[in-house]
N, C-alpha and C positions, 0 to 999 in steps of 0.2 A: 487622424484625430484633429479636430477642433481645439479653439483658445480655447471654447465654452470648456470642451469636457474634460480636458486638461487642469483647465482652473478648476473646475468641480474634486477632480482628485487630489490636487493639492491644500484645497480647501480655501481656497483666495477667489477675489475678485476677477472675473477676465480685467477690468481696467487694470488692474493691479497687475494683473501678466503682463500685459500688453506694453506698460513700462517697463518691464527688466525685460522683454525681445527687443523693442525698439533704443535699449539706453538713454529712457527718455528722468532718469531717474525722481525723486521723490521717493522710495520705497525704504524701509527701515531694512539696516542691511541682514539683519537676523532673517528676516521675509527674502528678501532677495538673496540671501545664499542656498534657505531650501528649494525657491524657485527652477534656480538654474541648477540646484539637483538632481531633480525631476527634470527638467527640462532635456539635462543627459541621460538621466534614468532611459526615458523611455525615449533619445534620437528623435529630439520632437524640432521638425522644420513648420513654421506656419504656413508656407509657401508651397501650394501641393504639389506643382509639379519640381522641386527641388527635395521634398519629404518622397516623393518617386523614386528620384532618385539619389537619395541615402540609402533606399530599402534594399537599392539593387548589393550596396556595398557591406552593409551590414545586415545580416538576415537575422532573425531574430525568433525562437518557438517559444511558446509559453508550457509551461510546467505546472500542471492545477493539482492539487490534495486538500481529501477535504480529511485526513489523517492528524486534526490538530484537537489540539488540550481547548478550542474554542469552542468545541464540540460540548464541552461538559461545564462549560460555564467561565472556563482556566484564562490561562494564558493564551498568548499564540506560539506557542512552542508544539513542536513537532511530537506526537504522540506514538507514531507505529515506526521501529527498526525497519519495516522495511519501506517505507518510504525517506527515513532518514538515508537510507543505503539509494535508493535508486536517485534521489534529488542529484548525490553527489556524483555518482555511475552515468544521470544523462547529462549535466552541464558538460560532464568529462569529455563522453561521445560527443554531445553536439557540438564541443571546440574542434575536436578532429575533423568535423565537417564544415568547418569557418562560420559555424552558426553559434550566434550567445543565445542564452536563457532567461526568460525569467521566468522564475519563481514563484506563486500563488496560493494563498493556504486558507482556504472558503471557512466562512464559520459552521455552516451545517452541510448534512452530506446535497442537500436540495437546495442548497443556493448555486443558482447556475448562473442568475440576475452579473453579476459580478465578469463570470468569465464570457457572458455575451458581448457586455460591454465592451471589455478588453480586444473582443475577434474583432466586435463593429468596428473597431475604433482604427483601425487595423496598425496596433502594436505591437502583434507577431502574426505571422504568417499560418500559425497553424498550433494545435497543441496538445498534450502528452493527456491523461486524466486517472488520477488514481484515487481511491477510497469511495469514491461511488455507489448509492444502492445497486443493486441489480434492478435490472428495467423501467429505471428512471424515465419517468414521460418527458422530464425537461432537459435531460440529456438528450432523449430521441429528438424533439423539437431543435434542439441546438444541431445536432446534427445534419436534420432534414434542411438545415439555413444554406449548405452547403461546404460549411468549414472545413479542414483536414484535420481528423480529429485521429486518435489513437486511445483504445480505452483497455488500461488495464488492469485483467481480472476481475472483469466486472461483468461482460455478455460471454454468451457460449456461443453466438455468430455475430458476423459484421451484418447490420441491416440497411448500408447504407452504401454509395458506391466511395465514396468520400472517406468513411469509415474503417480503421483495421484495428483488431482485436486479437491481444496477445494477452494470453493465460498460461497457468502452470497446468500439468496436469493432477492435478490436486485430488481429482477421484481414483485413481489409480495409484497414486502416493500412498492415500489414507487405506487404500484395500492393502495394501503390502503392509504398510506398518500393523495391521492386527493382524493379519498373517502372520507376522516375525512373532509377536507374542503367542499366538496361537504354536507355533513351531516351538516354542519353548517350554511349553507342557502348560501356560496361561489360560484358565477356564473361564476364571471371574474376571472380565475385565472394563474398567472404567473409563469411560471417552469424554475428556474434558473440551467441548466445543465453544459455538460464540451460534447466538440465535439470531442476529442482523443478518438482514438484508443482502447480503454483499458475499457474490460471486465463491470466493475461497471458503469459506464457512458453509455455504450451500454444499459442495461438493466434496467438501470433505466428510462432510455428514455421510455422504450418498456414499461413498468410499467406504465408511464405517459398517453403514449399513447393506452393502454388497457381499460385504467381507462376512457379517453375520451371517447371514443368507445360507453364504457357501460352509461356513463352519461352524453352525447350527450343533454338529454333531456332535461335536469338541466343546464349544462354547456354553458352558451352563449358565451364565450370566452376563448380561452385558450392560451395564447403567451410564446411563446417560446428563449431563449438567452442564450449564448454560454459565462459564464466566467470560462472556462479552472479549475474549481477546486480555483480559487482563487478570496480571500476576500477584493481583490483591485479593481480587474475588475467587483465584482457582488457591491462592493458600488459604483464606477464610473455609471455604467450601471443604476441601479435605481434610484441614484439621479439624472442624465439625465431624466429618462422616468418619474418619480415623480413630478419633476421641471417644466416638461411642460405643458405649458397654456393649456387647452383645450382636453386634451387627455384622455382616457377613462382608470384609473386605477384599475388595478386589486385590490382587497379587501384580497384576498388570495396567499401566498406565497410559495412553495415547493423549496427549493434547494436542493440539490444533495450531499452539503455536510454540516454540521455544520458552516466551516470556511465560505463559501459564503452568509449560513443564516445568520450568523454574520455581514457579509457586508453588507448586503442588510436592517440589521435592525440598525446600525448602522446610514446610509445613510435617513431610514427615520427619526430619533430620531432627526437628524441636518437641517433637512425639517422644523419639527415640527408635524409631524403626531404620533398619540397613537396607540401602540402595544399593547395588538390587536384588540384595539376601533375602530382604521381605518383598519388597516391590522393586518392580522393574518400570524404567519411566522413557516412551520413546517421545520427543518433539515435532516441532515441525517450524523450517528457515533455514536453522544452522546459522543464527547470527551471530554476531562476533566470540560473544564471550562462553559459547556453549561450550565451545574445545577447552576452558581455561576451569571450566568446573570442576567439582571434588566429590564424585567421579565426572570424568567429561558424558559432556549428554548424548546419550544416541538420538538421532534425529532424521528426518528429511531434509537433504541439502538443496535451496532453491539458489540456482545458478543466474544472481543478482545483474551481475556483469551480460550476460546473455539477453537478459529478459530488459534490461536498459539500451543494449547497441540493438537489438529489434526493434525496439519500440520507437528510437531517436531515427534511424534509415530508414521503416516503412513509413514516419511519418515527413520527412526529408523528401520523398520519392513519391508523396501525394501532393505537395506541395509545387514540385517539380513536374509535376503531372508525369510520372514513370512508374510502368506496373507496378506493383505491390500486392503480394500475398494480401488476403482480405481477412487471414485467421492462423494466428500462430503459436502453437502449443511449444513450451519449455520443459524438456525433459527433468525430474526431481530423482536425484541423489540418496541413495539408502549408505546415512553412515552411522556405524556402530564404535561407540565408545564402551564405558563402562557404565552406564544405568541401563544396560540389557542383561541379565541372567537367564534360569534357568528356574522355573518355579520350585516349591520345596517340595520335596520329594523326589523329583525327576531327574535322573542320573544322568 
């Protein structure tokens, strides 16, 4: 990294840097204490062959999510559990490997502008990428640059040699979870999804719709709704379809993620319907507070810790120039609490 582009991120003058490297002072010390913030932040030697070698002693991967409240106009606060779970899961990993992290939380899922800069610049070695559309042209381009990239849950192959791609298996998850309803005497059942772009939502659909397929014969109804991943739009939506006179409700629940089975059983609880006397509600994470619910959630357990020590080693191991799997599936967890029953009727 350059004075230039160093001074560009902090927002100052390169002369202005250039005084607090050299202690050549003149700088207000408010300016010169963030300076040398950053200056540690990011292990910045001006002197390239002495920033050589820092890098050998400190190694350093970057951590991109584009999973932030920026997304929708917010905050920069972290929007999706499971990115709050994996940040902490790889910093973890990447200490055990003598490597730090940093952190990165894009304002849209196509700004990639950002984490080029960061590889050009080279203030980490290589980096982690989560919330991403599915087949992003400016990921693909970022990739083909040559970087040690790690993308997950975003492609169904690696298409790059540089590239490794670790996923759940999510289409196979979502085919069992309506099978367990289906096993349960569940005819009408309702699949609360998310229509983006993005790898888990794709697959899980496919998973839904597999399941239908095979149990067509059993399933007299299957309905479909679109709350984007969130626990405001899936309680809005069912207490709508819940609340109405006359309309034929589903008995069994599949959402897509924890947080919208949340909303959705939420929504019925303020109806007055029994979980899972009238409906049965399965999930999909198993994040933290799903076991602490009233009933705890049945769910798909995604094995967090797994799916971060792969994705921290294979990208470690590209970087290191040492084989590496080019695609790695994480086996998904069928746990059953108490919002699974038996439909009414069915003994």
């Amino acid at each position: 990294m350059t004075t230039e582009e160093l001074a560009k991120i902090i927002g100052v003058s390169r002369v202005t840097l250039s005084k607090v490297i050299n202690g050549a002072g003149g700088v207000a010390p408010k300016t010169e204490k963030k300076i040398r913030e950053y200056i540690d932040k990011y292990n910045f030697v001006p002197n390239s062959k002495a920033r050589s070698l820092v890098g050998k002693e400190e190694q350093i991967i970057g951590l991109f999510s584009a999973y932030s409240d920026k997304n929708s106009g917010a905050s920069s606060n972290i929007s999706s559990h499971f990115a709050t779970e994996m940040i902490n899961l790889v910093i973890s990993n990447a200490q055990k490997c003598d490597y730090k992290t940093l952190v990165y939380l894009t304002e849209r899922e196509r700004d990639v502008k950002s984490i080029e800069r960061i590889l050009s610049g080279s203030m980490v070695r290589g980096a982690i990428l989560l919330g991403y559309d599915t087949g992003s042209v400016e990921i693909r381009r970022l990739a083909e640059r040559g970087f040690p990239l790690v993308l997950v849950n975003q492609e169904r192959d690696s298409y790059c040699e540089n590239v490794v791609v670790v996923n759940m298996d999510d289409q196979v998850s979502a085919y069992y979870a309506i099978e367990r309803l289906v096993d349960r005497g569940h005819t009408n059942i309702l699949y609360i999804g998310c229509g983006r772009p993005r790898l888990p939502a794709i697959r899980r659909h496919e998973g839904v719709r597999s399941a239908l397929g095979k149990w067509q014969h059993k399933i007299e109804k299957l309905t479909e709704i679109d709350c984007d991943f969130s626990e405001e739009k899936a309680y809005q939506e069912v207490y709508r379809m819940y609340s109405s006179p006359g309309e034929d409700k589903a008995t069994g629940i599949f959402a897509a993620n924890d947080i919208m089975a949340i909303g959705a059983m939420n929504a019925l609880k303020d109806l007055g319907y029994d979980v899972p006397g009238d409906v049965s509600i399965i999930g999909f994470d198993d994040i933290s507070i799903s076991k602490y619910l009233t009933p705890g959630l049945t769910t798909m357990r995604c094995n967090f810790e797994k799916i971060a020590s792969v994705s921290v080693n294979s990208l470690i191991d590209l970087i290191e120039q040492k084989d590496a799997a080019r695609h790695v599936e994480v086996p998904v967890e069928f746990v059953e609490r108490g919002t699974l029953g038996k439909a009414k009727g069915i003994d």
